[in-house]
VMD Tcl script that draws the C-alpha trace (Angstrom):
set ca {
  {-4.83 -34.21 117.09}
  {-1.20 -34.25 115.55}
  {0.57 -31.37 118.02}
  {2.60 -30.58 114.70}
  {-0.85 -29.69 112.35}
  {-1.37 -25.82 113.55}
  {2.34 -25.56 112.56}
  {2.24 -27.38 109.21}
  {-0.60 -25.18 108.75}
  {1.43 -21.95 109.47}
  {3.92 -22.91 107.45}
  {1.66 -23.35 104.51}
  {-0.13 -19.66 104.90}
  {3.21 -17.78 106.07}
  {4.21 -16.83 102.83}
  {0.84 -15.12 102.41}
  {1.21 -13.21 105.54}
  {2.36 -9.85 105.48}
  {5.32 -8.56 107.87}
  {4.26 -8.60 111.35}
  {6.66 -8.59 114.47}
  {8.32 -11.79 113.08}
  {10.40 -8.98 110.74}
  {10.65 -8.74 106.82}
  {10.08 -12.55 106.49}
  {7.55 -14.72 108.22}
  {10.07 -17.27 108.81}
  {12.42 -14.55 110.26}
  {11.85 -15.16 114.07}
  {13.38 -13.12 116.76}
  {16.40 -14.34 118.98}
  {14.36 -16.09 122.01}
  {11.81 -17.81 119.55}
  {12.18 -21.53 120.65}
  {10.65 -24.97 119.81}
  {9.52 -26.06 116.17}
  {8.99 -22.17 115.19}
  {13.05 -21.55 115.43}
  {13.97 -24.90 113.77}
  {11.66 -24.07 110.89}
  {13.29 -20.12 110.69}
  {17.02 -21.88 110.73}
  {16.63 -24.44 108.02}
  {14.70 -21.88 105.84}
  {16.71 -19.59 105.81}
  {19.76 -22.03 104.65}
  {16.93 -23.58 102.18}
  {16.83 -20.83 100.56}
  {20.28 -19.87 100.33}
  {20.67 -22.90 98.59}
  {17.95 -22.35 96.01}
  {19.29 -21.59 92.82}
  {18.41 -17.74 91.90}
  {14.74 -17.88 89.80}
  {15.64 -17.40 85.97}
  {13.97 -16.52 83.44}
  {16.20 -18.50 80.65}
  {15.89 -21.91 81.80}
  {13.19 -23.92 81.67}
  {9.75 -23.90 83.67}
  {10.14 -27.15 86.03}
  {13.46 -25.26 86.81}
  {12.28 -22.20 87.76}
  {9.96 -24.26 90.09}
  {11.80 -25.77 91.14}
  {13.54 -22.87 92.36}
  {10.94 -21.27 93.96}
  {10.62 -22.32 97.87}
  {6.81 -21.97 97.47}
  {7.22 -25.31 95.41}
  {8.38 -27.42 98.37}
  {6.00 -28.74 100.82}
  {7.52 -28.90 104.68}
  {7.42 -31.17 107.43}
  {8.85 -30.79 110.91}
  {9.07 -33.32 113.85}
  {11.16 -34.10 116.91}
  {13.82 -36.91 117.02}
  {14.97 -36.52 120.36}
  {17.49 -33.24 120.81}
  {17.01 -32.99 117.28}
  {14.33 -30.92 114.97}
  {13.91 -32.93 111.22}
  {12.69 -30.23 108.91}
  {12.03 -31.85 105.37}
  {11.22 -29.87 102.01}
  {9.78 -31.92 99.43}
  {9.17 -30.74 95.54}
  {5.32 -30.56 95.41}
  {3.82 -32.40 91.69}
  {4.46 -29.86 89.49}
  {2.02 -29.88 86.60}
  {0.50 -33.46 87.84}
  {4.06 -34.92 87.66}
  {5.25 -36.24 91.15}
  {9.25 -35.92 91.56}
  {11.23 -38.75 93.10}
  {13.53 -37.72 95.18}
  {15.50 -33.68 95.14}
  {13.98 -32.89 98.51}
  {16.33 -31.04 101.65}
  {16.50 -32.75 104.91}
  {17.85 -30.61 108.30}
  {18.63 -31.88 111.41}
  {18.67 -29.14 113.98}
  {19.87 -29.38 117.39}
  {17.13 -28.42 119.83}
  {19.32 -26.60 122.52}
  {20.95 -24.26 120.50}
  {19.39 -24.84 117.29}
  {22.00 -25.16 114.85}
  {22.31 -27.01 111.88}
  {23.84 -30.23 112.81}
  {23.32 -31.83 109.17}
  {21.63 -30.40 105.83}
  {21.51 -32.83 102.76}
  {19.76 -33.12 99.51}
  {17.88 -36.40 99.50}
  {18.55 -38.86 96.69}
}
mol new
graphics top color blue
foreach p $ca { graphics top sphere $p radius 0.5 }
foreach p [lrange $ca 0 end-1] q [lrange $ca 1 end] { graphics top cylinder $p $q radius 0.2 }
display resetview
């Protein structure tokens, strides 16, 4: 079994989950959370800083765009280095190409060595 499913898996039912000792937000970990858990807490919270603020003017694929619920994510090990990926899920059966976020976190004291939009 992939070591980084039951994680994948918590990141796609955190949202749901309602405010337990991880604070207001489920990715809002405390202090001496370590590993994949941390990596994933740092980049989303940047992630979402960079969102765009949901709109009600602009047009729907925008304001899905907008929403972090519309990004799948991925997380692996590259050494010292946690890669957490967002990718745009299909929105309305139309697969995006490209506009996804790529971290690279540094394992030790997990800060955000690089954050990019991918082409």
């Amino acid at each position: 079994m992939n070591p980084l499913l039951p994680l994948l898996i918590l990141t796609a039912i955190a949202p749901r989950a309602g405010s337990t000792e991880l604070g207001d937000s489920p990715f809002s970990l405390a202090p001496k959370a370590q590993g994949p858990a941390r990596a994933l807490a740092v980049a989303h919270e940047d992630f979402v800083r960079r969102l765009p603020p949901p709109r009600e003017d602009v047009a729907a694929m925008e304001r899905f765009a907008s929403d972090p619920d519309s990004y799948a994510i991925a997380i692996e090990r590259d050494g010292v280095y946690y890669i957490v990926d967002y990718s745009i899920k299909p929105y309305q059966g139309q697969s995006f190409r490209g506009g996804g976020y790529r971290y690279r976190i540094d394992g030790s004291d997990f800060r955000i060595v690089d954050a990019r939009i991918e082409p």
